[in-house]
C-alpha positions in Angstrom: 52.5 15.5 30.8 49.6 12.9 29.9 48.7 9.6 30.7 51.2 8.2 27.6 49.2 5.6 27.1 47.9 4.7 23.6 44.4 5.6 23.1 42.2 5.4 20.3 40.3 8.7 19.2 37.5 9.5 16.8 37.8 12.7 14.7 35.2 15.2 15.3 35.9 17.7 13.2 37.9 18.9 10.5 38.9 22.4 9.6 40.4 23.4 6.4 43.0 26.3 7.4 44.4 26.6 4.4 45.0 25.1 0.5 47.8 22.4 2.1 46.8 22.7 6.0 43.7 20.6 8.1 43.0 20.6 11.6 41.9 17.6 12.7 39.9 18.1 16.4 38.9 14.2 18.1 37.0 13.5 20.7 39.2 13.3 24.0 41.4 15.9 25.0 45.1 15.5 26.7 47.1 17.6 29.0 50.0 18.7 27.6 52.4 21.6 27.3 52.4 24.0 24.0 55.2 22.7 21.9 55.3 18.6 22.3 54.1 16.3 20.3 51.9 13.0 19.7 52.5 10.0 17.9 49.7 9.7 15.2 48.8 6.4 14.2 46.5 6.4 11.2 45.3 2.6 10.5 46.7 0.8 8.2 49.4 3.3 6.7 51.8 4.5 9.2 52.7 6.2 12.8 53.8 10.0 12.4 54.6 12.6 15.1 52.4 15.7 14.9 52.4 19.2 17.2 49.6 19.3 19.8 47.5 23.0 18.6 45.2 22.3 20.9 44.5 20.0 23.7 42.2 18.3 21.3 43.7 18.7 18.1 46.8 18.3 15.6 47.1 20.8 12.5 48.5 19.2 9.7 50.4 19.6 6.4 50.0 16.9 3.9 53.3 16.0 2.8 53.5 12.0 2.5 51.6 8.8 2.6 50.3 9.2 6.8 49.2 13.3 6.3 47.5 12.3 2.9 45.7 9.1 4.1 44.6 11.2 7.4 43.3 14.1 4.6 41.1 11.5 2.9 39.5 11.0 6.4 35.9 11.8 7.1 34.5 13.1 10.2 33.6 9.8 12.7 36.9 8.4 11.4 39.5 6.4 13.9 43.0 7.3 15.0 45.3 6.3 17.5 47.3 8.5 19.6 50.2 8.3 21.6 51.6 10.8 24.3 52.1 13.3 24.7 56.0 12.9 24.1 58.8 15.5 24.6 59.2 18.5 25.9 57.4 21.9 25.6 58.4 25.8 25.2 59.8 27.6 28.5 57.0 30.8 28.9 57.7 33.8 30.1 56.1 37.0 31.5 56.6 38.6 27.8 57.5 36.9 25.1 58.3 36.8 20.9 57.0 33.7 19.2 58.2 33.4 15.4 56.4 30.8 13.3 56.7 29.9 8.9 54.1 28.0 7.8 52.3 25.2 9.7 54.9 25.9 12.3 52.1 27.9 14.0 50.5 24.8 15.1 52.5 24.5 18.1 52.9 28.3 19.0 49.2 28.8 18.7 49.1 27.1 22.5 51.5 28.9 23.7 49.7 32.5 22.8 46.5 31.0 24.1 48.5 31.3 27.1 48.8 33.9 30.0 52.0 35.2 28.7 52.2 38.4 27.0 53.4 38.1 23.4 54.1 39.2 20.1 53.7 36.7 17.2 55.2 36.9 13.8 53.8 35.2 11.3 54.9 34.0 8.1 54.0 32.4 4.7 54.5 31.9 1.2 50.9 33.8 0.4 48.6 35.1 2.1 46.7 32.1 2.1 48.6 30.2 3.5 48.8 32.2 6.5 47.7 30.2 9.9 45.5 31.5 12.6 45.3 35.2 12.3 41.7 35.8 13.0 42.4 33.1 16.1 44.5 35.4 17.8 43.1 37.8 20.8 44.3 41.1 21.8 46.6 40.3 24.1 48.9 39.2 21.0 50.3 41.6 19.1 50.6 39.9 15.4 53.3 40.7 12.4 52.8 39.3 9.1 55.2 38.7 6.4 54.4 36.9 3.1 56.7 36.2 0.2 54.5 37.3 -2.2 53.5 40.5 -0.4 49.7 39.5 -0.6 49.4 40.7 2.9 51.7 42.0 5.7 55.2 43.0 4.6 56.6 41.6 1.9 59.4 39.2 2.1 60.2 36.6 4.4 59.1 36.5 8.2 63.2 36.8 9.3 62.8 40.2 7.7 60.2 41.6 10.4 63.2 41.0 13.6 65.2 43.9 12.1 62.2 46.5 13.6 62.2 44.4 16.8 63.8 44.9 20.3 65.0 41.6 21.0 66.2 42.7 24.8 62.9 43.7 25.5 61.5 39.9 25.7 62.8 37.5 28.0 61.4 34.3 26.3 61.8 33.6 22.0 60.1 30.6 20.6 60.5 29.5 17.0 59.0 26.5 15.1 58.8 26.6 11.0 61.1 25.0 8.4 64.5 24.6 9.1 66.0 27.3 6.7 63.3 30.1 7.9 65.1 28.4 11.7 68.6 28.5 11.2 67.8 32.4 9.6 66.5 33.3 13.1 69.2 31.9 15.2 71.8 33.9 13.0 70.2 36.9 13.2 69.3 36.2 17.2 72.7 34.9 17.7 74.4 37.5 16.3 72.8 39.9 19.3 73.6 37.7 22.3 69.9 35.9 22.6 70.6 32.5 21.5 70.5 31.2 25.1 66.5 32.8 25.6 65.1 31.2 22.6 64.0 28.1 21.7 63.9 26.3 18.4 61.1 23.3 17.7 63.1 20.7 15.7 61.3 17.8 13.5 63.3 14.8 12.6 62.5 11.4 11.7 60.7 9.2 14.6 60.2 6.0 14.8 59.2 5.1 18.6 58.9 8.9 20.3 60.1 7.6 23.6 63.7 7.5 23.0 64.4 4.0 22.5 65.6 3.2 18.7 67.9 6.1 18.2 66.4 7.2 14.8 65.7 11.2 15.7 69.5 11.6 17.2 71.1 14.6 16.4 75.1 15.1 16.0 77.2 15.2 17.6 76.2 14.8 21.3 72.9 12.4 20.2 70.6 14.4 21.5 66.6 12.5 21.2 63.9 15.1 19.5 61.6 13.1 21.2 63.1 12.7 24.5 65.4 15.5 25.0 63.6 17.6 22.5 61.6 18.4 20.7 62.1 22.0 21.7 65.5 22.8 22.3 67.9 26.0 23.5 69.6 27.8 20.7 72.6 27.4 23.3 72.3 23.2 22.5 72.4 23.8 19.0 74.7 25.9 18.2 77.0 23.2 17.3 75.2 20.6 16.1 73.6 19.6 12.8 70.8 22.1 13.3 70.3 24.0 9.8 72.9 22.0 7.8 71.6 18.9 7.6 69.1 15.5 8.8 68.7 11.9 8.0 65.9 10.4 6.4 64.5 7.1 7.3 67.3 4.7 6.6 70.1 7.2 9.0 71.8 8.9 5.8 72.4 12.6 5.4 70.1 14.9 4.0 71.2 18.3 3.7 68.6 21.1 4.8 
C-alpha cells in the first residue's frame, strides 16, 4: 500500500494521550492498511518503525533516544517518513481486537473500520489507557487495568475468560510481548490460534527486507516484509514470547 517513497512531513499537531504516549498528526496522509508500519526518520538522531493510528498519524511511547528527541518536537517541526512497509490485519465481518498499552495504536484503524468488533483494552492505570472516548458505538469496549482504577481489575488476558472466542471469526492482538504470548496460550489452548493475528516489533534497520536484522527463528521470517502481523499458526514455533535480539543480533529474552 503507499507510494513507499521517502517523503518529508511537517507535524501538525500533537496530542498528549497519556503520561508516556503522544500522537504526532503531519501534514500528508498515506494509504495504508490498519496494522503496518512506517519508518520514522527524526533528523539528526535516528530512523525508527512506528504503527500507522491513522492515515496521518503515529502514536508514540517514548522509550529511547528517536521517541524522546521526536517528544521534544514542537508543532511545524520536520520528519521523514518511509512506507508504508509490511503487512496489515486480515478484517472480518465480526471481529475481537486485544490491545496493552500503546498497542492500541495500530488497532484503533482497524475499529475505525466497517467491521464489527469488540475491543479490549488494557493498561497499567487508568491513565494510561488509550482511546476510549475515540471509540463509536459500533465497538463494544472492555477495560482491564492492573491497578483496578477503572474496568476490571487485573490484566487485559483476564477479560477472554467471559468471552466466546467461536463467536468471532477474525482476533487481532498488538501489546507487549508477555501480555502476547498470554493470549495465544489462552487462544491456543481452544483451537483459534490459526484466526488470530499477533503484531510483532523487532529491531529494524532498512524495513524492506534487505539487511536481515528483524529475522525471526527458526524459518527467518522479516517483521517488515513478511510481517509485521503474523498468524498465531506461523508462530507457534518460533521465538515468539521467549525471546529477540537487540541491535547487534544477540538474544534477549522477553
Amino acid at each position: 500500500m503507499g507510494d513507499q517513497l521517502p517523503a518529508q512531513v511537517s507535524i501538525t499537531e500533537i496530542k498528549n494521550e497519556t503520561p508516556s504516549v503522544k500522537t504526532f498528526l503531519f501534514d500528508r496522509e498515506f494509504s495504508f492498511e490498519p496494522g503496518q508500519f512506517v519508518m520514522v526518520w527524526v533528523p539528526g538522531v535516528d530512523e525508527v518503525p512506528m504503527a500507522l493510528s491513522s492515515a496521518n498519524g503515529i502514536t508514540v511511547q517514548k522509550v529511547g533516544d528517536a521517541t524522546g528527541a521526536l517528544f521534544n518536537c514542537l508543532t511545524g517541526a520536520s520528519l521523514g517518513i518511509r512506507g508504508p512497509f509490511g503487512n496489515g490485519f486480515t478484517r472480518g465481518e465480526k471481529m475481537l481486537a486485544i490491545a496493552g498499552g500503546v498497542g492500541a495504536a495500530p488497532l484503533l484503524p482497524l475499529a475505525r473500520s466497517d467491521c464489527v468488533m469488540t475491543m479490549l483494552l488494557g493498561a497499567r492505570t487508568e491513565k494510561e489507557l488509550l482511546f476510549v472516548d475515540q471509540l463509536d458505538e459500533s465497538t463494544d469496549v472492555l477495560i482491564a487495568t492492573d491497578d483496578g482504577t477503572l474496568g476490571q481489575h487485573g490484566f487485559v488476558t483476564d477479560l477472554l475468560n467471559d468471552i466466546s472466542l467461536a463467536t468471532y471469526d477474525r482476533i487481532a492482538v498488538c501489546g507487549p510481548e508477555p501480555m502476547m504470548w498470554a493470549v495465544f496460550a489462552k487462544i491456543e489452548g481452544q483451537g483459534f490460534a490459526s484466526r488470530t493475528e499477533f503484531s510483532l516489533h523487532r529491531y529494524m534497520k532498512c524495513g524492506v527486507g534487505v539487511c536481515g536484522s528483524c529475522c525471526i527463528d527458526p524459518d527467518g521470517l522479516r517483521v517488515c516484509r513478511d510481517g509485521p502481523v503474523f498468524s498465531g499458526d506461523l508462530l507457534k514455533k518460533s521465538e515468539f514470547g521467549h525471546y529477540l535480539r537487540d541491535a547487534s543480533g544477540r538474544k534477549k529474552n522477553i
